[in-house]
C-alpha positions in Angstrom: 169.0 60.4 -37.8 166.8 63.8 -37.8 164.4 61.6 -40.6 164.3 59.0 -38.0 163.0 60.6 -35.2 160.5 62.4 -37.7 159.5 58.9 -38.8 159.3 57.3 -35.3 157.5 60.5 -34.0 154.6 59.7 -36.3 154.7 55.9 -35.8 154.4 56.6 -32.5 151.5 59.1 -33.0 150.0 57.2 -35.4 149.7 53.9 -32.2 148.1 56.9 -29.7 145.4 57.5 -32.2 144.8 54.0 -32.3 144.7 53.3 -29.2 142.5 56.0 -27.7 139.8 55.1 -30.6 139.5 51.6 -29.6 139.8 51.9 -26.2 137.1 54.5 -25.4 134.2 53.4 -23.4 130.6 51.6 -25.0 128.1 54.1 -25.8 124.8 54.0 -23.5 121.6 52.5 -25.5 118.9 54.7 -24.9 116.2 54.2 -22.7 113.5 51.7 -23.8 111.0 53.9 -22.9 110.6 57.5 -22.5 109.3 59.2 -19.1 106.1 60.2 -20.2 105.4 56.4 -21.7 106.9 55.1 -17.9 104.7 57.7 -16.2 101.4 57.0 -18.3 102.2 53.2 -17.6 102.8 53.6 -13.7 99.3 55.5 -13.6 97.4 52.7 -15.3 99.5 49.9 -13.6 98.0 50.4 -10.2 94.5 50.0 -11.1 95.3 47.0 -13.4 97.1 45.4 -10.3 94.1 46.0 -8.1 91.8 44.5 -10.4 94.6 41.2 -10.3 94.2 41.3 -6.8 90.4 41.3 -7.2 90.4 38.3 -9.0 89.9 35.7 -6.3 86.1 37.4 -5.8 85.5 36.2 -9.4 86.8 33.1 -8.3 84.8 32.6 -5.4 81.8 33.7 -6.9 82.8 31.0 -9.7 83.0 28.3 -7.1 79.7 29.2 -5.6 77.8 29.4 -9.0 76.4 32.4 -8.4 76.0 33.3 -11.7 74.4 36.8 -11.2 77.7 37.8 -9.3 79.8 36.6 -12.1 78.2 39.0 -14.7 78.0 41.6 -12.5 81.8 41.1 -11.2 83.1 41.1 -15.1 80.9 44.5 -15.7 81.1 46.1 -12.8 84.7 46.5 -11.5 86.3 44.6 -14.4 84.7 47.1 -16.9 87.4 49.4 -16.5 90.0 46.7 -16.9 89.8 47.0 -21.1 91.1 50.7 -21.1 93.5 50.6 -18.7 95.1 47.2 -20.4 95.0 49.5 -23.6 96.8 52.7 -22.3 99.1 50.6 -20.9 100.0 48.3 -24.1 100.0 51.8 -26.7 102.9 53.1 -24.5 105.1 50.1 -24.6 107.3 49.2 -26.9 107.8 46.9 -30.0 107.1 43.9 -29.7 106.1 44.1 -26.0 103.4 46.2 -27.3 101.8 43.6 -29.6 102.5 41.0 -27.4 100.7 42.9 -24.9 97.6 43.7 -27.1 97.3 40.4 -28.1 97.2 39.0 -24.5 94.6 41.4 -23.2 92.6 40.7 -25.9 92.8 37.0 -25.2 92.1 37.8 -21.9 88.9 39.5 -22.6 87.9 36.6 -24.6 88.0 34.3 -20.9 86.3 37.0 -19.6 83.6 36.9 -22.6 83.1 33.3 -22.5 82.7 32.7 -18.4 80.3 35.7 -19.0 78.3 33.1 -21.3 78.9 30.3 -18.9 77.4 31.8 -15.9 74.2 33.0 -18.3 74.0 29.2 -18.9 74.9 27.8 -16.2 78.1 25.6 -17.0 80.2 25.6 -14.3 83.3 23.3 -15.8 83.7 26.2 -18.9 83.6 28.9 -16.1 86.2 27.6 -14.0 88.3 26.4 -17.4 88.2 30.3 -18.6 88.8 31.6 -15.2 91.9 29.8 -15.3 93.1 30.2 -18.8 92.2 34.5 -17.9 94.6 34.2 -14.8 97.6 33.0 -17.0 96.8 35.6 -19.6 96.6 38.2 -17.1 99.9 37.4 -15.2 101.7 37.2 -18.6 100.2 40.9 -19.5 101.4 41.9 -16.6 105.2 40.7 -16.6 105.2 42.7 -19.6 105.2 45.8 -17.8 108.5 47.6 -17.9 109.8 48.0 -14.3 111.3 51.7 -13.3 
């Protein structure tokens, strides 16, 4: 009977361990991002949504064909826009961060070719840019990690 209890002491010991290794709680991924990449992004983010915001002067200058306004509008306070999108892009991660550099460079490219349609005049590959530049510049921007 003593061998029994001996037995059943372990069996029982044996269920505990068992059941306090597989019932323990998930481990926490780590965080996506670390502070400093979150901060660095936060401090760029601002002026990149500013310059979002600014867009509908582009437009209207677009609409009006005035064509000197144009240049100087993708210059002038859109000049900035390149390094900010690229600070912001370096710190993110995987494939956010290609993703991210491949939209900003499309994006430039709009910019680069309305650039070339307001030096020639042609309104209809202006507004067509403009556009396609919007879409690229709200999908860089949903790439932004939030927090």
């Amino acid at each position: 009977m003593r061998r029994y209890r001996s037995i059943l002491a372990s069996i029982l010991a044996l269920v505990m361990v068992c059941l306090v290794s597989c019932g323990s709680p998930q481990a926490a991924k780590p965080p996506a991002y670390s502070p400093t990449q979150l901060q660095i992004v936060q401090q760029y983010e601002g002026n990149v949504l500013k310059l979002r915001d600014r867009m509908t002067e582009l437009e209207q200058f677009i609409v009006n064909r005035d064509w000197v306004n144009v240049g100087t509008f993708i210059h002038g306070p859109l000049g900035d826009l390149r390094r900010d999108m690229g600070y912001i892009s370096r710190n993110l991660s995987g494939k956010a961060q290609k993703t991210a550099s491949q939209t900003a460079k499309d994006l430039f490219v709009h910019f680069e070719t309305i650039d070339a349609a307001a030096d020639a005049g042609n309104y209809s590959l202006a507004v067509q840019n403009y556009a396609q530049a919007i879409k690229d510049f709200d999908a860089f921007l949903s790439l932004i990690p939030k927090g």
